[in-house]
C-alpha positions, 0 to 999 in steps of 0.5 A: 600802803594799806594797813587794813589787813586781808580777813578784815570783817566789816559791819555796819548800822544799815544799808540801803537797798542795792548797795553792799558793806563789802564794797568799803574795802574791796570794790572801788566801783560800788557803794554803800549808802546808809538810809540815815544818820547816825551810821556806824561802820565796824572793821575787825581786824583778824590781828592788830593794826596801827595806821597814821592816814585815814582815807574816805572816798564820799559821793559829793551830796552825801558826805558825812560831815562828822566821822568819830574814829573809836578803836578797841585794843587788846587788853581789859576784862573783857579781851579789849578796851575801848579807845576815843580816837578823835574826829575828823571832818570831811567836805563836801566833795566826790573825791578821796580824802585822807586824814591824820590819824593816830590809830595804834594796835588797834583790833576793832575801828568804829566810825560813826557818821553823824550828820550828813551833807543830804537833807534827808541824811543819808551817807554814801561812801566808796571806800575805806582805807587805812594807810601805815 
């Protein structure tokens, strides 16, 4: 089940012409792509989120090869402290691929795709999903 809650914001470091951010969570059929790495994807959640399951749907030639997961929650100075919530590795395949994860509370999630399978790095991912 998807824990990624409706009114979820996304933002990310570019996109690419014709392709969307808003297809990360809402369209399995369309994409976005990034021109280049390191890209960043942001999901702010209108209230906290824990999920255990991290699921990536890449296409196969434009897969990042590193995802660094941070979060932010609430609390702090400034309304939320940032949180290091590891790194996953993906292959180099067009399918969905599901990672443990241990994001609790969590009111913002970054992802910073840092290298990517294509030579000219760019990224290009189907969809996002957080799963309780």
């Amino acid at each position: 089940m998807s824990a990624i809650p409706a009114g979820t914001k996304v933002a990310v470091s570019a996109t690419a012409p014709g392709t969307s951010r808003r297809a990360l969570l809402l369209d399995d059929e369309s994409a976005w792509t990034a021109p280049a790495t390191p890209a960043t994807i942001t999901l702010r959640f209108p209230q906290p989120v824990s999920a255990t399951k991290l699921g990536l749907t890449f296409q196969g030639g434009f897969v990042a090869s590193t995802v660094t997961l941070e979060g932010v929650v609430p609390g702090g100075e400034d309304g939320g402290r940032e949180v290091d919530l590891g790194k996953v590795y993906p292959e180099d395949v067009s399918r969905r691929q599901v990672f443990d994860v241990s994001v609790d509370n969590v009111v913002e999630l970054r992802l910073e795709l840092a290298a990517s399978s294509d030579h000219h790095g760019r990224v290009t991912l189907y969809h996002v999903e957080l799963l309780a």
